[in-house]
mmCIF file of the N, C-alpha and C atoms, coordinates in Angstrom:
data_MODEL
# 
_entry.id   MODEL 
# 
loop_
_atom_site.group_PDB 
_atom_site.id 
_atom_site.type_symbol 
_atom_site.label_atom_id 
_atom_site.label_alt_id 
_atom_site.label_comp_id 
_atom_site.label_asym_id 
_atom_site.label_entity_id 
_atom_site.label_seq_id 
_atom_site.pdbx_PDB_ins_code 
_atom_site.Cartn_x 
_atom_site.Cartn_y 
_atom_site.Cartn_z 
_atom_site.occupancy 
_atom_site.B_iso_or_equiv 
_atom_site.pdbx_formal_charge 
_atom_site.auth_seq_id 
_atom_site.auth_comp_id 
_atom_site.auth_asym_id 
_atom_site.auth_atom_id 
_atom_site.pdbx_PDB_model_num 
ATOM 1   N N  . UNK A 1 1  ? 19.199  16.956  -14.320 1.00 0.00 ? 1  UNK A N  1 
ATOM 2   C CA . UNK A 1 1  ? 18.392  18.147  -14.453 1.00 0.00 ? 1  UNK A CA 1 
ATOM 3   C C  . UNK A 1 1  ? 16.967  17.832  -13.998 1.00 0.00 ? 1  UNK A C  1 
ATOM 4   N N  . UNK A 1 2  ? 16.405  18.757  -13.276 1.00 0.00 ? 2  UNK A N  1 
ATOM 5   C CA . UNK A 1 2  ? 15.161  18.283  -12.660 1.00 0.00 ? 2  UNK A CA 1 
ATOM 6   C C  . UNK A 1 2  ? 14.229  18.119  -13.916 1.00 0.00 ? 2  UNK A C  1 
ATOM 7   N N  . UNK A 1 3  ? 13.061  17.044  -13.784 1.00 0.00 ? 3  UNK A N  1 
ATOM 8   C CA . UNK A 1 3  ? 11.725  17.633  -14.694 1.00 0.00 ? 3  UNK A CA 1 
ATOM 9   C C  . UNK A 1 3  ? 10.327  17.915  -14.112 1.00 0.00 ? 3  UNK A C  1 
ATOM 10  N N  . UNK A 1 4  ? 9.452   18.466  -14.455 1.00 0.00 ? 4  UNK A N  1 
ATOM 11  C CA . UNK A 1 4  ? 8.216   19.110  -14.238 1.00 0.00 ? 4  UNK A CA 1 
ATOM 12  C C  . UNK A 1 4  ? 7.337   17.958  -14.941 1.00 0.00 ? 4  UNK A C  1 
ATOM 13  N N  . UNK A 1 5  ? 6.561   17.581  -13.990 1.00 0.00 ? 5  UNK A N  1 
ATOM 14  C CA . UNK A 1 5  ? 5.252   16.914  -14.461 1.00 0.00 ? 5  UNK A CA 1 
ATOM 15  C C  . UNK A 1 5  ? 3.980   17.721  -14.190 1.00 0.00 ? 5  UNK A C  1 
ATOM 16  N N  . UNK A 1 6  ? 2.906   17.254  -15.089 1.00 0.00 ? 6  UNK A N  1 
ATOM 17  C CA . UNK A 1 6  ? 1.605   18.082  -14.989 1.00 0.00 ? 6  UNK A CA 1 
ATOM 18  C C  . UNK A 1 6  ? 0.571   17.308  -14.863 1.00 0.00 ? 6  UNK A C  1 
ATOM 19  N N  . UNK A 1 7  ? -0.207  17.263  -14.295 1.00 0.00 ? 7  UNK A N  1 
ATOM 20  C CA . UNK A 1 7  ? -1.270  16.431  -14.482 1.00 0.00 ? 7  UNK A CA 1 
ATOM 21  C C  . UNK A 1 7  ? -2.199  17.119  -14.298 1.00 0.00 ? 7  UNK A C  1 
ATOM 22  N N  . UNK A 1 8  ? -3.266  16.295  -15.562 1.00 0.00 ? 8  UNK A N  1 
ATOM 23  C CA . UNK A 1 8  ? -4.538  17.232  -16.293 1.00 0.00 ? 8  UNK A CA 1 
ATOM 24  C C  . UNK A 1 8  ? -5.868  16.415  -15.637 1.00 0.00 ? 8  UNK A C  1 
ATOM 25  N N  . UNK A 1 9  ? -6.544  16.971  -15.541 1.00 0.00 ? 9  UNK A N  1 
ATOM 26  C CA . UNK A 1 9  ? -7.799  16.760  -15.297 1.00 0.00 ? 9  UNK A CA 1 
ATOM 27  C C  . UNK A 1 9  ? -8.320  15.829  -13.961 1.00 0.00 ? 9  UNK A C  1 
ATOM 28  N N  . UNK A 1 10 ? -7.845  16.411  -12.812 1.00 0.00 ? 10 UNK A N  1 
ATOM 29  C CA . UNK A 1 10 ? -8.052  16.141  -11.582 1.00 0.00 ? 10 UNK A CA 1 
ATOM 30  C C  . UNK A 1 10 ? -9.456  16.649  -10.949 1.00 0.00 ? 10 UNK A C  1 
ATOM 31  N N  . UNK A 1 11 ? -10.162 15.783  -10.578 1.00 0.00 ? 11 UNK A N  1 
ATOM 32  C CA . UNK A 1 11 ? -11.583 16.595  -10.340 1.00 0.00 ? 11 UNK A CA 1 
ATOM 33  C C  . UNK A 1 11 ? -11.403 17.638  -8.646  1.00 0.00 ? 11 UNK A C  1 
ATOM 34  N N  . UNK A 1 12 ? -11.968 18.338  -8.305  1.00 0.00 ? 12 UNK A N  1 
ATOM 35  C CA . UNK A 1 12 ? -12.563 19.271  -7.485  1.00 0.00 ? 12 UNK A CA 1 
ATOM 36  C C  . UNK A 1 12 ? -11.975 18.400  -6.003  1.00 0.00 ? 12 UNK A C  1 
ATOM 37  N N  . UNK A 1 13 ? -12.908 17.330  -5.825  1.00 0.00 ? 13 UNK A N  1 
ATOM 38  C CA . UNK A 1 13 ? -13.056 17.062  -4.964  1.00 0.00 ? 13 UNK A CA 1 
ATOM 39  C C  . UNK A 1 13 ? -11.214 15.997  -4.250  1.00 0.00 ? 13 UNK A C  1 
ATOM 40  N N  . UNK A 1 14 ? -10.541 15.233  -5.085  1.00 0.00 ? 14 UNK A N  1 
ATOM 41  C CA . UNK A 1 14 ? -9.470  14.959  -5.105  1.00 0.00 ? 14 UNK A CA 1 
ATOM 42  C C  . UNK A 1 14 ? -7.862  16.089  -5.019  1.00 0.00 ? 14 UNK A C  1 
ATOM 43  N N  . UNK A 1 15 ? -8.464  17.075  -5.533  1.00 0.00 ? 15 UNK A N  1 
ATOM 44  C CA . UNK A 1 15 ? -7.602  18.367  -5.416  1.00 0.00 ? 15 UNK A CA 1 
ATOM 45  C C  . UNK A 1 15 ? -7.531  19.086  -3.728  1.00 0.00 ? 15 UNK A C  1 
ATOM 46  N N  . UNK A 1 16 ? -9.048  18.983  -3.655  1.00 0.00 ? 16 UNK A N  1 
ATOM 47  C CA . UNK A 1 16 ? -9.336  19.436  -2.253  1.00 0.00 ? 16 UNK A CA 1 
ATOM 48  C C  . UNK A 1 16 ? -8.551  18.193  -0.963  1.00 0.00 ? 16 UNK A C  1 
ATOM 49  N N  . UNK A 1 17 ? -9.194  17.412  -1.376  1.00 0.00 ? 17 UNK A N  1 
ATOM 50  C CA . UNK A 1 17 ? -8.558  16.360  -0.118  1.00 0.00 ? 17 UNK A CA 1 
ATOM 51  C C  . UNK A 1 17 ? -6.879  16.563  -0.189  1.00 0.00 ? 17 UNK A C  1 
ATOM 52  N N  . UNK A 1 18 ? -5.952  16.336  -1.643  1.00 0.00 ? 18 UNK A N  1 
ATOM 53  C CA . UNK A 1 18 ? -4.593  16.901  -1.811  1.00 0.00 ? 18 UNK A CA 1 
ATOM 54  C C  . UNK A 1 18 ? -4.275  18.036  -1.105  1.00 0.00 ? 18 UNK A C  1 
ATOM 55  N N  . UNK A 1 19 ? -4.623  18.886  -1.104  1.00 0.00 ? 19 UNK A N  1 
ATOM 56  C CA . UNK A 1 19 ? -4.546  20.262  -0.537  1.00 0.00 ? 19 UNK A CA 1 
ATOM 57  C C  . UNK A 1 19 ? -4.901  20.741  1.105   1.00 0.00 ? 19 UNK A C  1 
ATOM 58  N N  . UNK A 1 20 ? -6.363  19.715  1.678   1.00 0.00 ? 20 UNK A N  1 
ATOM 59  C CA . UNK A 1 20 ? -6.513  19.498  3.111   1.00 0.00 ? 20 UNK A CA 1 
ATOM 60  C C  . UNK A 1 20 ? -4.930  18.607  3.715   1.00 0.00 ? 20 UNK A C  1 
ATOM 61  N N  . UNK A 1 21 ? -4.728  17.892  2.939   1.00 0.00 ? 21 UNK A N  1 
ATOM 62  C CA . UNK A 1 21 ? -2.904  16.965  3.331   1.00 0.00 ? 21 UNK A CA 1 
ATOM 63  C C  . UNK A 1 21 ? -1.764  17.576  3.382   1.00 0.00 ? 21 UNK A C  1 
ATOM 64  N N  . UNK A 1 22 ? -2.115  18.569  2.307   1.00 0.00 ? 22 UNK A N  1 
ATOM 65  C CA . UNK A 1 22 ? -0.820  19.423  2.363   1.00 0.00 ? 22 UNK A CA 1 
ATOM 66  C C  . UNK A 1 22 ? -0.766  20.207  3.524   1.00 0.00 ? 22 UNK A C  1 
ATOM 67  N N  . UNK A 1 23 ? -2.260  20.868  3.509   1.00 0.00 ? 23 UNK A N  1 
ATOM 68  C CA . UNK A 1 23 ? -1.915  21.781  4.873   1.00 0.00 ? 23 UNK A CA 1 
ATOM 69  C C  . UNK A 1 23 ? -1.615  21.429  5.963   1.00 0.00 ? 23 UNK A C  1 
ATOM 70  N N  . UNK A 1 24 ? -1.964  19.950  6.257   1.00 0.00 ? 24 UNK A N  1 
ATOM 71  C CA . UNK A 1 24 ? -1.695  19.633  7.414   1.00 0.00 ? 24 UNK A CA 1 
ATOM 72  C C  . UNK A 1 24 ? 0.037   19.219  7.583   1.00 0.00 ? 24 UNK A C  1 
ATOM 73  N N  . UNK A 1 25 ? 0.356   19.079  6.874   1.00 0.00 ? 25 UNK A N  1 
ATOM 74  C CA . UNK A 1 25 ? 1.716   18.621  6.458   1.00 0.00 ? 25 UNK A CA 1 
ATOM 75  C C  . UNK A 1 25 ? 2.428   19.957  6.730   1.00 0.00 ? 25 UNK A C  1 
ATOM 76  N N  . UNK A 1 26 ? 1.684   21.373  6.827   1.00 0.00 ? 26 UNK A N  1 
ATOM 77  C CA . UNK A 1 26 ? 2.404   22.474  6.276   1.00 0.00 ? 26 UNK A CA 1 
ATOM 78  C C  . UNK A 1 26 ? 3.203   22.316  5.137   1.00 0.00 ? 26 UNK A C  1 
ATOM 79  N N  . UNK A 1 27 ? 2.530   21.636  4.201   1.00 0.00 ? 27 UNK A N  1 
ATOM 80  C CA . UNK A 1 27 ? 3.290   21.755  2.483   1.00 0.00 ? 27 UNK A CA 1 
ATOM 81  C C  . UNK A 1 27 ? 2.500   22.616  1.335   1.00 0.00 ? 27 UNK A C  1 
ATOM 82  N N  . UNK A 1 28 ? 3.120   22.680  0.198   1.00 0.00 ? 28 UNK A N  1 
ATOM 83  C CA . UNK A 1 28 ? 2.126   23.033  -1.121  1.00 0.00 ? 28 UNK A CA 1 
ATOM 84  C C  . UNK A 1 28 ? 1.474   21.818  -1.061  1.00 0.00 ? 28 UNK A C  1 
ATOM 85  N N  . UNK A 1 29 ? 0.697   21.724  -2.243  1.00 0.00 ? 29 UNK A N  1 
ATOM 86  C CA . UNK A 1 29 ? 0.435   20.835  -3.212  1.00 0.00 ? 29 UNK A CA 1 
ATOM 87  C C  . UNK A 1 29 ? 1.807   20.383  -3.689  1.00 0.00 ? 29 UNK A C  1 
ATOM 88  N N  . UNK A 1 30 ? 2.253   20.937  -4.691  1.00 0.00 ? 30 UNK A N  1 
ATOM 89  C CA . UNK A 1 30 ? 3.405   20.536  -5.347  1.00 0.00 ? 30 UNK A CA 1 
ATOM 90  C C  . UNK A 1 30 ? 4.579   19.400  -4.545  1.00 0.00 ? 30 UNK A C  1 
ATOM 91  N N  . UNK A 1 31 ? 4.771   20.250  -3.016  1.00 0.00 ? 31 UNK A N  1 
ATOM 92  C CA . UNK A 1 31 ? 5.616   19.690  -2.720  1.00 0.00 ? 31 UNK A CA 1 
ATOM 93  C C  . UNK A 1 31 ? 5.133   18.414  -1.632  1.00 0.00 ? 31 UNK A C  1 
ATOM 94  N N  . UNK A 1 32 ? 3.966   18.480  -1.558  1.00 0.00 ? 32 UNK A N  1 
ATOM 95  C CA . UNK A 1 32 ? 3.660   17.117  -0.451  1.00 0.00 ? 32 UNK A CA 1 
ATOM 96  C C  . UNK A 1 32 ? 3.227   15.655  -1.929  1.00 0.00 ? 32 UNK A C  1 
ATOM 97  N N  . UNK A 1 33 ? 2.841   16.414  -3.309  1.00 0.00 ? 33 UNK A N  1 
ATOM 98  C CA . UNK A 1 33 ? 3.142   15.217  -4.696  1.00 0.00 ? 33 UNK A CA 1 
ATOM 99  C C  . UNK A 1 33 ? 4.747   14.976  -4.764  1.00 0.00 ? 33 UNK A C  1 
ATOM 100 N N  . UNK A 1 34 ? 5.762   15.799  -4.815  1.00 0.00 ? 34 UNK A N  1 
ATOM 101 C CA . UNK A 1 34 ? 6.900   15.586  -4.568  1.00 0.00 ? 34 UNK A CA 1 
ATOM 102 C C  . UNK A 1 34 ? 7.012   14.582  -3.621  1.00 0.00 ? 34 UNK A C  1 
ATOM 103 N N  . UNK A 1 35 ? 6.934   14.401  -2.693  1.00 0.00 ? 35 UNK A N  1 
ATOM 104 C CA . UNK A 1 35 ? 7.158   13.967  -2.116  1.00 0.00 ? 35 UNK A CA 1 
ATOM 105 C C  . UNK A 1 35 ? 7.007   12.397  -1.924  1.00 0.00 ? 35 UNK A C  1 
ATOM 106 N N  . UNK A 1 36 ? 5.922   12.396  -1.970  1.00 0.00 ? 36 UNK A N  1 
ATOM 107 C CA . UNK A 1 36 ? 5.064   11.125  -2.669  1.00 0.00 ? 36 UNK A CA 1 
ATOM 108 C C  . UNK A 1 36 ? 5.577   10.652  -3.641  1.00 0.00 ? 36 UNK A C  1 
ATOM 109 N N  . UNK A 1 37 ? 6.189   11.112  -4.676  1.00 0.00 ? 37 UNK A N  1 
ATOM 110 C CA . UNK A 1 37 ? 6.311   10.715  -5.729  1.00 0.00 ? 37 UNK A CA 1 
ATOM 111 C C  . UNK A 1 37 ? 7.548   10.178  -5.366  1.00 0.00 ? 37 UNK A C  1 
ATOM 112 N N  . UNK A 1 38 ? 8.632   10.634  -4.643  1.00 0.00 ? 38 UNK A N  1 
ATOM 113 C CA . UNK A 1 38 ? 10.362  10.042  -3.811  1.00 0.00 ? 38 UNK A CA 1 
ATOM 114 C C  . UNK A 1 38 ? 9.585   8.527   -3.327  1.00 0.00 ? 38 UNK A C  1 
ATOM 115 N N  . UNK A 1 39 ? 8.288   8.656   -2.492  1.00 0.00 ? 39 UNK A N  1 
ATOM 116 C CA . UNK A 1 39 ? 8.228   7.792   -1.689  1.00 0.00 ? 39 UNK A CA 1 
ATOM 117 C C  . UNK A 1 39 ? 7.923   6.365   -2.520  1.00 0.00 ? 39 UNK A C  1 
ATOM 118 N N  . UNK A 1 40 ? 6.801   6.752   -3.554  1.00 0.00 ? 40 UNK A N  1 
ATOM 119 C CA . UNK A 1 40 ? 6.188   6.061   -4.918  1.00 0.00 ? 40 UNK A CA 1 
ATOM 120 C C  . UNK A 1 40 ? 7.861   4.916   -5.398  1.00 0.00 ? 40 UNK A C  1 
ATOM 121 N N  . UNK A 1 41 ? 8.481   5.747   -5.665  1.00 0.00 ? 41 UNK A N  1 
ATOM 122 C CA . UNK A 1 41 ? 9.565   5.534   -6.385  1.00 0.00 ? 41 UNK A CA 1 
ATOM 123 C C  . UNK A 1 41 ? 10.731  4.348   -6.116  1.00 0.00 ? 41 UNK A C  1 
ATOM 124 N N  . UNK A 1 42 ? 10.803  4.687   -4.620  1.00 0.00 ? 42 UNK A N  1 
ATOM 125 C CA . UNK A 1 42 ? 11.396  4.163   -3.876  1.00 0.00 ? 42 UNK A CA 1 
ATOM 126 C C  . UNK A 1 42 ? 11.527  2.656   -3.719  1.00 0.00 ? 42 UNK A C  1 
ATOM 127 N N  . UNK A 1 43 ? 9.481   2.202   -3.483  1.00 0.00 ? 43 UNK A N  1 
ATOM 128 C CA . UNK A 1 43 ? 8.974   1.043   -3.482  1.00 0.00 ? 43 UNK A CA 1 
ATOM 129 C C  . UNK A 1 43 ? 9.082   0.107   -4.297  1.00 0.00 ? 43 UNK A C  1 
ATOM 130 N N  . UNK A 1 44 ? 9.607   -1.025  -4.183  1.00 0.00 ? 44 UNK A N  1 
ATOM 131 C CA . UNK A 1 44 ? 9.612   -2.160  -5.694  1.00 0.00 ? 44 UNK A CA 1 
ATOM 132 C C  . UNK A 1 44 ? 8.079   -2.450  -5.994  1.00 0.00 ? 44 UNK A C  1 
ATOM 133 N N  . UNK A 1 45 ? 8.139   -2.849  -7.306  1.00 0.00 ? 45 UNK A N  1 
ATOM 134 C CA . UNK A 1 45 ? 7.151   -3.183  -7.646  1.00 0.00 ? 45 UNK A CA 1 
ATOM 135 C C  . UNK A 1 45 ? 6.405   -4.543  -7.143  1.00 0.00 ? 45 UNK A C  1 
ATOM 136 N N  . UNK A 1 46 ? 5.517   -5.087  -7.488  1.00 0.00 ? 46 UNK A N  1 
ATOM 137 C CA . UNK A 1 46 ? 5.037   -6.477  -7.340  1.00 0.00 ? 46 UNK A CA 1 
ATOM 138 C C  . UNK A 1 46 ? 5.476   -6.861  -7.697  1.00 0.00 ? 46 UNK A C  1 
ATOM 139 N N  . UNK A 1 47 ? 5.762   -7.187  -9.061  1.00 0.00 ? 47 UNK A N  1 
ATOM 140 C CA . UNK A 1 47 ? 7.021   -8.159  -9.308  1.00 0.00 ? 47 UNK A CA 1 
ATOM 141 C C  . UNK A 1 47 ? 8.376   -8.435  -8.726  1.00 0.00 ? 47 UNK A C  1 
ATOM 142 N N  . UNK A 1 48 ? 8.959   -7.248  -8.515  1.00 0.00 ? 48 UNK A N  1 
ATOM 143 C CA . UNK A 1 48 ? 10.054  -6.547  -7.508  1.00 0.00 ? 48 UNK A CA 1 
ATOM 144 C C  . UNK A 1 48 ? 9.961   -7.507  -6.628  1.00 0.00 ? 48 UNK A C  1 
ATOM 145 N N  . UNK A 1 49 ? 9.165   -7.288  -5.931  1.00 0.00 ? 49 UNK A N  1 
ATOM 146 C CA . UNK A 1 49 ? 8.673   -7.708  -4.427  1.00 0.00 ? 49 UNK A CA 1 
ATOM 147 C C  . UNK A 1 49 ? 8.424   -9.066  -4.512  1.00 0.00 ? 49 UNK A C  1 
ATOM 148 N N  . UNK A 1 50 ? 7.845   -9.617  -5.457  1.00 0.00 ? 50 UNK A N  1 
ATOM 149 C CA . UNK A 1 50 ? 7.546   -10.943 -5.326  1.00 0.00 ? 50 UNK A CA 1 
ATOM 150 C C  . UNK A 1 50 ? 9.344   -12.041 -5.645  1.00 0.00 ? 50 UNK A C  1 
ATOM 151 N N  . UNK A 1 51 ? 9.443   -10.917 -6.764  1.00 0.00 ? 51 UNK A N  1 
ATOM 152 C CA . UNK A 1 51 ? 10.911  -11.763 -6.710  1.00 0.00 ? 51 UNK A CA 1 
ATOM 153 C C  . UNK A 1 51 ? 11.612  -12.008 -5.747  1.00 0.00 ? 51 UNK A C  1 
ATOM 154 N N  . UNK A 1 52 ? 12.094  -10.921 -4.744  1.00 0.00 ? 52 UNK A N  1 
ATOM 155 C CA . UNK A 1 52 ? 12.882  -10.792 -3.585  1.00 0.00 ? 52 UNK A CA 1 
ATOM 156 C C  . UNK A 1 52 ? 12.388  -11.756 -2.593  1.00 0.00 ? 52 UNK A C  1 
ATOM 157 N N  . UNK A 1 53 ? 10.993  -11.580 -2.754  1.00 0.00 ? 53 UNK A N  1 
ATOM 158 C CA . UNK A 1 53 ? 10.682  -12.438 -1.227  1.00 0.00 ? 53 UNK A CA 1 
ATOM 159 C C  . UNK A 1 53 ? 10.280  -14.309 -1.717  1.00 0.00 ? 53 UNK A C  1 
ATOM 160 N N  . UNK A 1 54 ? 10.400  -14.360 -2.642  1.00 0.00 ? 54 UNK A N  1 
ATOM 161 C CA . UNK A 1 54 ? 10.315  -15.969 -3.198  1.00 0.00 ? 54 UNK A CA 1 
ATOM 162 C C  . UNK A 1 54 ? 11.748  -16.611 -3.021  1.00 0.00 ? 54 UNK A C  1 
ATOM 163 N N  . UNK A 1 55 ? 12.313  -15.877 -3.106  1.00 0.00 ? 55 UNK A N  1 
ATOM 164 C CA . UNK A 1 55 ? 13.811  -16.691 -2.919  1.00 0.00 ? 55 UNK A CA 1 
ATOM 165 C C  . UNK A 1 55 ? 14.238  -16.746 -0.963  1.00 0.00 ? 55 UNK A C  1 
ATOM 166 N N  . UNK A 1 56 ? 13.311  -16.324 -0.333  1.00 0.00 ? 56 UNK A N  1 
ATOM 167 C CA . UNK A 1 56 ? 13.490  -16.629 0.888   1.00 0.00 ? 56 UNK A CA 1 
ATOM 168 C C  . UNK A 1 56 ? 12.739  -18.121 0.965   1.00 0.00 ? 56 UNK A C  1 
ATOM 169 N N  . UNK A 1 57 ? 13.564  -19.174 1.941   1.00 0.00 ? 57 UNK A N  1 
ATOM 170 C CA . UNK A 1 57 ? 13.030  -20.254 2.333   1.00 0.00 ? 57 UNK A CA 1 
ATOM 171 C C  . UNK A 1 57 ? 12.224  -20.383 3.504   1.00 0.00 ? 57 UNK A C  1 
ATOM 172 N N  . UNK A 1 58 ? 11.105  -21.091 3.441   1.00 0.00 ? 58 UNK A N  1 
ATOM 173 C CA . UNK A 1 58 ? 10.408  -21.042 4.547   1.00 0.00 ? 58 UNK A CA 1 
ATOM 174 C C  . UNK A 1 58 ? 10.535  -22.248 5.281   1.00 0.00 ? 58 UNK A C  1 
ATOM 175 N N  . UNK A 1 59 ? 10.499  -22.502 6.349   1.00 0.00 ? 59 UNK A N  1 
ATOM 176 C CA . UNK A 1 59 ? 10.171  -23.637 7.183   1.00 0.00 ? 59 UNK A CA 1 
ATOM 177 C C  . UNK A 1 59 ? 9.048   -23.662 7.547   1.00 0.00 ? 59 UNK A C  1 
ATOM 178 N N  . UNK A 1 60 ? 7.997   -22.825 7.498   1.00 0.00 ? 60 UNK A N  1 
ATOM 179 C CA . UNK A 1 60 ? 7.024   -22.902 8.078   1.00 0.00 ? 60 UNK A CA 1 
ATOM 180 C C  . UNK A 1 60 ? 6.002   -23.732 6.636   1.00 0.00 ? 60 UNK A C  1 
ATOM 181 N N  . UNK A 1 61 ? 5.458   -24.462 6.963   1.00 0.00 ? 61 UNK A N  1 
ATOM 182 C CA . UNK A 1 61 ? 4.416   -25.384 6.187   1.00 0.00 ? 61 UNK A CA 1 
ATOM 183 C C  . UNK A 1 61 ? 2.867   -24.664 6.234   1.00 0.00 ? 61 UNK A C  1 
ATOM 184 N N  . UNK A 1 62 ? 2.639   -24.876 4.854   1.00 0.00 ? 62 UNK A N  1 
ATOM 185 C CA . UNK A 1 62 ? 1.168   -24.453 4.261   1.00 0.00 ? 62 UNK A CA 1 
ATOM 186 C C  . UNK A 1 62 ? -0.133  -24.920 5.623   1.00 0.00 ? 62 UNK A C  1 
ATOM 187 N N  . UNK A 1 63 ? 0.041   -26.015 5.886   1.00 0.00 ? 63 UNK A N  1 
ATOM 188 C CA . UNK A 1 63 ? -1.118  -26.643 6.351   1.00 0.00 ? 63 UNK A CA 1 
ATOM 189 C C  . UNK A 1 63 ? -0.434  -26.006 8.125   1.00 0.00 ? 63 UNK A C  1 
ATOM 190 N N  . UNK A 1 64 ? 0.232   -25.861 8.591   1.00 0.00 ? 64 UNK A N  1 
ATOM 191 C CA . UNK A 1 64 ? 0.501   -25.264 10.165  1.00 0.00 ? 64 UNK A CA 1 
ATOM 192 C C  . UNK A 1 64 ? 0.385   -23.792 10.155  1.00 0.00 ? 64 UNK A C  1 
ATOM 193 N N  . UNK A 1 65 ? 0.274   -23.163 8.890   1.00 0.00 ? 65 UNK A N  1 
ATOM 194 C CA . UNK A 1 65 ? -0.828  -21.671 8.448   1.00 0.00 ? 65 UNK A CA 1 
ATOM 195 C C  . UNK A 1 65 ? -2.455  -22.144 8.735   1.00 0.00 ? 65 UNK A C  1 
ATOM 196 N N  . UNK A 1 66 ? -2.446  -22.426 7.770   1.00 0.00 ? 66 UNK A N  1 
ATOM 197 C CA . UNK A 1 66 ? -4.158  -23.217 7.805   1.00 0.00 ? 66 UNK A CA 1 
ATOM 198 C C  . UNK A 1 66 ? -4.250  -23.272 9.120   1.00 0.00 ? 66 UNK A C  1 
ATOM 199 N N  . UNK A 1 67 ? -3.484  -24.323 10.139  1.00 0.00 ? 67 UNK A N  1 
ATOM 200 C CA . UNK A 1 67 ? -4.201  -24.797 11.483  1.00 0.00 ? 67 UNK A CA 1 
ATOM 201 C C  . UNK A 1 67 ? -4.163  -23.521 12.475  1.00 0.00 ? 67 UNK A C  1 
ATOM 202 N N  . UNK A 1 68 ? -2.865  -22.787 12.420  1.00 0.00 ? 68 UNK A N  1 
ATOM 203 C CA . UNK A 1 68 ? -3.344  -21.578 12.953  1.00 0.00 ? 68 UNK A CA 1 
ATOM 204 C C  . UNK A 1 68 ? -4.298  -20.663 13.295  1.00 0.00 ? 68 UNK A C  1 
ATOM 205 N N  . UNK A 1 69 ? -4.566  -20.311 11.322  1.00 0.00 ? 69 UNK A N  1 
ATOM 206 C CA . UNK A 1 69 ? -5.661  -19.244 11.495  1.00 0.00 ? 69 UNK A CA 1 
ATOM 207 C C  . UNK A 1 69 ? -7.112  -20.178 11.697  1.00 0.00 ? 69 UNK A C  1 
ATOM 208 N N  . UNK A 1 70 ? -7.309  -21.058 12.001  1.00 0.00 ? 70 UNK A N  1 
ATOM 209 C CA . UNK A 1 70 ? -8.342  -22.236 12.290  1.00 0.00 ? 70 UNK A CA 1 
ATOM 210 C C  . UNK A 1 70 ? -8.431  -22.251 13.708  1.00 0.00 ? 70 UNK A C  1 
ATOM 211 N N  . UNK A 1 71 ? -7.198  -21.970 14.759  1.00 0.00 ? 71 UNK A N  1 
ATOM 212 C CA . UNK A 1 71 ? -7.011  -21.831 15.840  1.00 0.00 ? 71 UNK A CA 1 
ATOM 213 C C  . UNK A 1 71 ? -7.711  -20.664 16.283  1.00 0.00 ? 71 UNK A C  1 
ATOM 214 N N  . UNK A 1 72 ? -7.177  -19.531 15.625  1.00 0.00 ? 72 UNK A N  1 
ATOM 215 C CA . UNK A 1 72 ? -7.442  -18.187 16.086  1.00 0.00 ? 72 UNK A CA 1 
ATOM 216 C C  . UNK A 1 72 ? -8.553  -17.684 15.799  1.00 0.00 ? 72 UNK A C  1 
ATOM 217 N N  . UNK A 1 73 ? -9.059  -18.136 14.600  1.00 0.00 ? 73 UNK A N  1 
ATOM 218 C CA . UNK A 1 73 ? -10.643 -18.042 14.240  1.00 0.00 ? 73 UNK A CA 1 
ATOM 219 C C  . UNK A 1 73 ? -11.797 -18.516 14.991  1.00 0.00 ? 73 UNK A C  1 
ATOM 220 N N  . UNK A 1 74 ? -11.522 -19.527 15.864  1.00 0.00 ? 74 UNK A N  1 
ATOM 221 C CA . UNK A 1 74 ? -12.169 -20.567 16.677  1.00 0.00 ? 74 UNK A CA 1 
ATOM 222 C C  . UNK A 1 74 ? -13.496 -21.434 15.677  1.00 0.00 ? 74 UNK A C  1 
ATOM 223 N N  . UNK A 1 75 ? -14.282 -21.716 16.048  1.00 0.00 ? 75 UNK A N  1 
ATOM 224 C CA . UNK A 1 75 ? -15.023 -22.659 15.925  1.00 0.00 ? 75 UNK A CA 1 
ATOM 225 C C  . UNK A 1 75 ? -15.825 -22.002 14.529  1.00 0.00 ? 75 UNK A C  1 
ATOM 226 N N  . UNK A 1 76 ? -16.077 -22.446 13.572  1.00 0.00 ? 76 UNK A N  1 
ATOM 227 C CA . UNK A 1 76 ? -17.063 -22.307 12.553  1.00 0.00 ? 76 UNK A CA 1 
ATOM 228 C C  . UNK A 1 76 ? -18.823 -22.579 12.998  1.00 0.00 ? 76 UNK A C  1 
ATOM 229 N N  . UNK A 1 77 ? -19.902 -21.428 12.633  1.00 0.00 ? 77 UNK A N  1 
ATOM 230 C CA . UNK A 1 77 ? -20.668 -21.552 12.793  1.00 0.00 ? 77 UNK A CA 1 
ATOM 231 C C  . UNK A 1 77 ? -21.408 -22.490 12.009  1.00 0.00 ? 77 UNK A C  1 
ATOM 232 N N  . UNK A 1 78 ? -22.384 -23.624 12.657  1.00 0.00 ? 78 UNK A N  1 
ATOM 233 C CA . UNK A 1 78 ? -23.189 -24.260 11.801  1.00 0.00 ? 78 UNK A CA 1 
ATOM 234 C C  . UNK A 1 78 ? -24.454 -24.173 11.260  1.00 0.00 ? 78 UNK A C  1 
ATOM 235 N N  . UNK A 1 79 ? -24.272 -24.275 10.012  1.00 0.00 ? 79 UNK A N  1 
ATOM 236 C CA . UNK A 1 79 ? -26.051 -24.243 9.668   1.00 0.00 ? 79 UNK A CA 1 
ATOM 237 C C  . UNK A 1 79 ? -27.027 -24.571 10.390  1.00 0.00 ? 79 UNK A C  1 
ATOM 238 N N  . UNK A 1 80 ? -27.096 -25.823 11.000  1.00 0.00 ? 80 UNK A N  1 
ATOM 239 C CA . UNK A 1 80 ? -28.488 -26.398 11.815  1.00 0.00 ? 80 UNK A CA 1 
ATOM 240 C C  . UNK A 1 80 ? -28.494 -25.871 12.840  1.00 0.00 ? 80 UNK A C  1 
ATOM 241 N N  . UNK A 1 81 ? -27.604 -24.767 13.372  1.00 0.00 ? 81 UNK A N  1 
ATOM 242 C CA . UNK A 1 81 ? -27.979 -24.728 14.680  1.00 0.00 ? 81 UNK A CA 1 
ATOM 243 C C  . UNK A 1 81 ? -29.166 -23.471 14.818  1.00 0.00 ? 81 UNK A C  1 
# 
């Protein structure tokens, strides 16, 4: 059976931006939070998420991260110069 949620005390300016989304969406209000709320739902949590993806094994090593983004960053600026 479906249920109805309400939510109280949304200021002016957050209602408005909701409502500029909807229109662009061509939705209500109601139904572009619907919607959101499927999408909300859907997502695992952090924990969720952390569980799932910890049990993947990596080959890739901590320190060949490090040298990477050390690569791609290039050179660190020095004080004395």
């Amino acid at each position: 059976m479906p249920k109805t949620i309400q939510i109280r005390d949304l200021d002016d300016e957050l209602y408005e931006a909701l409502r500029r989304r909807a229109v662009e969406a061509r939705l209500s209000v109601p139904e572009l939070l619907r919607r959101e709320a499927i999408r909300l739902a859907a997502r695992p949590t952090v924990e969720e998420w952390l569980a799932r993806t910890s049990r993947r094994p990596s080959r890739i090593e901590r320190a060949d991260v490090l040298d990477a983004l050390d690569e791609s960053r290039g050179e660190w600026p020095r004080a004395d110069r």
